[in-house]
DOBA-988443 format. One record per residue: residue in three letters; x, y, z of N, C-alpha, C in turn. Coordinates in steps of 0.1 Angstrom, whole numbers. Example, Ala and Ser with C-alpha at 12.3 -4.5 7.8 and 13.67 -1.06 7.14 Angstrom:
BEGIN
(ALA,(132,-57,78),(123,-45,78),(132,-33,78))
(SER,(128,-22,71),(137,-11,71),(129,0,79))
//
This chain:
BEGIN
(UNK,(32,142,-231),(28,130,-223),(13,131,-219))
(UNK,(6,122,-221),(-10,120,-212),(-7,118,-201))
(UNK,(-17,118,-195),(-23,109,-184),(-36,99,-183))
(UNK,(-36,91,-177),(-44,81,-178),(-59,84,-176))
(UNK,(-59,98,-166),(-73,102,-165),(-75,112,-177))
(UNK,(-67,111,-189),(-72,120,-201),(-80,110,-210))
(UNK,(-72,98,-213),(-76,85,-217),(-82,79,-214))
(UNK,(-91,79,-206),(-101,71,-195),(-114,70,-194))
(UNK,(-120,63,-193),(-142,70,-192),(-140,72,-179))
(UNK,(-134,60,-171),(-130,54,-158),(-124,49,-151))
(UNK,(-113,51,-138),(-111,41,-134),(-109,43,-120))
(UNK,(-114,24,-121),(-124,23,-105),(-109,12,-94))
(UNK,(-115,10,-84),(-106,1,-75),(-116,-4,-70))
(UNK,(-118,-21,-66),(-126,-27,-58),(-122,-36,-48))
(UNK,(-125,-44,-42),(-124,-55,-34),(-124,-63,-44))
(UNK,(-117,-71,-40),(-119,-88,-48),(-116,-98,-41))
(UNK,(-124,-98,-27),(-125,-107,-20),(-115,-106,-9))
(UNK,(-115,-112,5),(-110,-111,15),(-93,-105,9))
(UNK,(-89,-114,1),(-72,-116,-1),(-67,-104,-10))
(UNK,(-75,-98,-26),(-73,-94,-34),(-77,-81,-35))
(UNK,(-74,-69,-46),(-84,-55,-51),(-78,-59,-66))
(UNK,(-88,-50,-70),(-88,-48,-84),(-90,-34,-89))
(UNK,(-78,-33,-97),(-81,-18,-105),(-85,-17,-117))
(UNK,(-96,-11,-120),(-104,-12,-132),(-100,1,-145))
(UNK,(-92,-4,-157),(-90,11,-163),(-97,9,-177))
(UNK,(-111,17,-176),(-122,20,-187),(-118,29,-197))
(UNK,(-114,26,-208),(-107,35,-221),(-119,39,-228))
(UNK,(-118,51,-235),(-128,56,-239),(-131,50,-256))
(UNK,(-118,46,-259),(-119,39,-273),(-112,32,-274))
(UNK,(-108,26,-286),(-100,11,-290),(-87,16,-290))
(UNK,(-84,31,-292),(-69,38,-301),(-66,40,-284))
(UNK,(-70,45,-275),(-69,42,-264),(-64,35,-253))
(UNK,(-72,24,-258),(-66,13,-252),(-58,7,-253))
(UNK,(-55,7,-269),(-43,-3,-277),(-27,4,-270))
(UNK,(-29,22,-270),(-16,31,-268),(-16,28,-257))
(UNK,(-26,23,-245),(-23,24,-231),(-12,11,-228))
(UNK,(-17,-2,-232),(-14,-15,-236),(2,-16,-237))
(UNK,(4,-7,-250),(17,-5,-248),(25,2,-240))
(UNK,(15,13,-231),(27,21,-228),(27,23,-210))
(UNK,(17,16,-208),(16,15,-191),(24,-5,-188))
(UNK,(37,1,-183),(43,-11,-181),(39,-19,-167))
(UNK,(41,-35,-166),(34,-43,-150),(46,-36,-140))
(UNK,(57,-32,-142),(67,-26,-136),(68,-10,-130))
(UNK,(61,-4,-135),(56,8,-132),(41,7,-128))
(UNK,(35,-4,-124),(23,-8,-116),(26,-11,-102))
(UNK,(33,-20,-111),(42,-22,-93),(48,-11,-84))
(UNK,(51,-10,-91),(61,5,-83),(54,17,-72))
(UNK,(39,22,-83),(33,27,-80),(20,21,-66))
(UNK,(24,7,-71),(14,2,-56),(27,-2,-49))
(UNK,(34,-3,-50),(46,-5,-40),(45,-20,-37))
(UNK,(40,-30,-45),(44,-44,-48),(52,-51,-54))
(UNK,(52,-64,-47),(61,-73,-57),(61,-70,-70))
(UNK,(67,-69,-82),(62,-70,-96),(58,-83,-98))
(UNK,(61,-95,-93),(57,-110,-96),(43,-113,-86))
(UNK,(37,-103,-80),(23,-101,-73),(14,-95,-76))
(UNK,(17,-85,-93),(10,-81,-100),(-1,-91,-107))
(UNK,(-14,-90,-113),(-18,-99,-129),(-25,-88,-133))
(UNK,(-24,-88,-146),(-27,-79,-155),(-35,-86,-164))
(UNK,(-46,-81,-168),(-54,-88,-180),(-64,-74,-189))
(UNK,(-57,-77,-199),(-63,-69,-212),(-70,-77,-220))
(UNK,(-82,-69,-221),(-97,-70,-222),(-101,-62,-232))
(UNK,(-94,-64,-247),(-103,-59,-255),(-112,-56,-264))
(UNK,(-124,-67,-258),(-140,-65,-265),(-143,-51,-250))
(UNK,(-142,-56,-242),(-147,-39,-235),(-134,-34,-233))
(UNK,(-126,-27,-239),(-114,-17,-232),(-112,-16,-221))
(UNK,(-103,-23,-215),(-106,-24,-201),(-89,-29,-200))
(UNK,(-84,-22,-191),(-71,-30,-183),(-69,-32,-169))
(UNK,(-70,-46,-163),(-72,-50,-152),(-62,-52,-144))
(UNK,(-58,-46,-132),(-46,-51,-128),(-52,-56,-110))
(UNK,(-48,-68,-109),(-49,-75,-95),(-37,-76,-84))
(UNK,(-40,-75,-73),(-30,-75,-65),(-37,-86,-51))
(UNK,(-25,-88,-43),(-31,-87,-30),(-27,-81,-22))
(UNK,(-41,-79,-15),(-39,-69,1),(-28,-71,10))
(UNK,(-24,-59,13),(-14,-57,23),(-20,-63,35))
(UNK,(-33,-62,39),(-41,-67,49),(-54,-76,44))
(UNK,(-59,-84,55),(-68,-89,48),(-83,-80,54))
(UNK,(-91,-81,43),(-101,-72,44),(-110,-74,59))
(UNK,(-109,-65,64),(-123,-65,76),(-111,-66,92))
(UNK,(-95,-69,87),(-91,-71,98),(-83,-58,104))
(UNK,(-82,-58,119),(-80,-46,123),(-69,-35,116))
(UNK,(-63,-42,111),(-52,-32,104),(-56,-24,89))
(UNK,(-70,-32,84),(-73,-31,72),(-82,-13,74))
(UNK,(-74,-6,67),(-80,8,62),(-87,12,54))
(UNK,(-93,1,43),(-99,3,37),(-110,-7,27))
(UNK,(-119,-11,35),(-128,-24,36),(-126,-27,21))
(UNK,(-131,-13,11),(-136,-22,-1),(-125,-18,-12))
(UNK,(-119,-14,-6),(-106,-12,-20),(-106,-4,-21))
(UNK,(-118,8,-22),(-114,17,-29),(-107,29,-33))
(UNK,(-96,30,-26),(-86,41,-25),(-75,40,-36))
(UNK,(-71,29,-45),(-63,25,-50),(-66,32,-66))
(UNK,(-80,37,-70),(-78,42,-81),(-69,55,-84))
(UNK,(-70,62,-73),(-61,80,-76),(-47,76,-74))
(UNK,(-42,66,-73),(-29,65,-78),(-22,65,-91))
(UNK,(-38,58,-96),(-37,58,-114),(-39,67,-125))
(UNK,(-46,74,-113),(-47,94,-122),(-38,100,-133))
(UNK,(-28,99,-121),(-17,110,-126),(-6,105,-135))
(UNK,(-14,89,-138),(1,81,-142),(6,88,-157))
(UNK,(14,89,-164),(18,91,-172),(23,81,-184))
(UNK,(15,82,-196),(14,71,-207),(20,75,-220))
//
């Protein structure tokens, strides 16, 4: 089995505005991308961020290798409960994932 951070250039987590984050997964090639496509399910996304599966969107992007997965925040950004202004904690979840 891989891991996602073997097949990877990158991958980032951002803000995407008050409501949303975005996790950014940068493949290093096309053969990459294609095997990740198949083998990283929206149901073991979910799982792993501990969301709805029907609160996931997923968009594959392959002129840049790129698999995008969107969610919304458990909080909304900037409010007192919110831990983490710009997202970015949500990528090392995706490290260790197994593909």
């Amino acid at each position: 089995m891989k891991t996602l951070s073997k097949i990877t250039k990158n991958i980032r987590s951002k803000n995407a505005g008050p409501f949303w984050v975005t996790v950014d997964l940068f493949f290093k090639d096309k053969d990459s991308f294609f095997y990740a496509c198949k083998n990283i399910s929206n149901e073991e996304v979910s799982n792993i961020l501990k969301i709805k599966r029907n609160h996931l969107k997923r968009f594959d992007i392959e002129n840049l290798k790129v698999i995008k997965f969107s969610f919304p925040r458990k909080n909304i950004q900037g409010s007192r409960l919110d831990r983490d202004m710009h997202g970015a904690s949500f990528a090392i979840l995706f490290e260790k994932l197994s593909v």
